[in-house]
C-alpha positions, 0 to 999 in steps of 0.5 A: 707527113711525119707520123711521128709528130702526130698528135694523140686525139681521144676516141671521143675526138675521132667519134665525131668525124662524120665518115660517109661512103658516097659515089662520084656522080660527076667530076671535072678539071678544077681550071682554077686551082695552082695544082691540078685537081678535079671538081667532085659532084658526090651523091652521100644518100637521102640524109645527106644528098649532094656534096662538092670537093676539089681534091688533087686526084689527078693520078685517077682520069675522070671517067675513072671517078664516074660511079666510084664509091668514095669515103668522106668527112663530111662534118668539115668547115666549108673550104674555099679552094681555087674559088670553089668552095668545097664541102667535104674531104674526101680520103685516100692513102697517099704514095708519093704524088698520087693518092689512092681513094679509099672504099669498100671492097663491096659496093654498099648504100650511099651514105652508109657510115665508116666507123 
């Protein structure tokens, strides 16, 4: 990604990106897609519950996921990835080929909102 060609949005445009921390409560190999990537089962709270990714984070092993706070959008349009539909997106600084999920440095309660 440029950052030089990123486009200016308003604070009233990034207010409404629902950012939630959840846990990763399952993960395993997306057999299906062109890249590597896993399958994410991840717990957002009693508001929200039980959401689906695929997300190429394979640089993490999947009993490294297990249990690991995760920050999400979850307020995206459903996306159909490799036959999967996933349902949120989650984020992580991106060095290189990997990526490095995003957290808190605390463990909080699911579901609780990133401002």
């Amino acid at each position: 990604m440029n950052l030089s060609n990123v486009e200016e949005i308003s604070i009233s445009d990034f207010t409404k990106l629902n950012l939630v921390l959840g846990s990763i409560i399952e993960a395993s190999e997306n057999v299906k897609a062109k890249n590597p990537a896993y399958i994410l089962k991840i717990d957002f709270g009693k508001n929200i519950g039980l959401k689906y990714t695929s997300a190429q984070i394979t640089n993490y092993s999947l009993e490294e996921l297990i249990g690991r706070q995760v920050v999400a959008v979850c307020n995206l349009p459903s996306k159909k990835v490799a036959g999967f539909t996933s349902e949120v997106l989650i984020l992580g600084a991106i060095s290189g080929k990997s990526v490095h999920l995003l957290r808190p440095d605390i463990e909080l309660e699911n579901g609780t909102l990133i401002g």
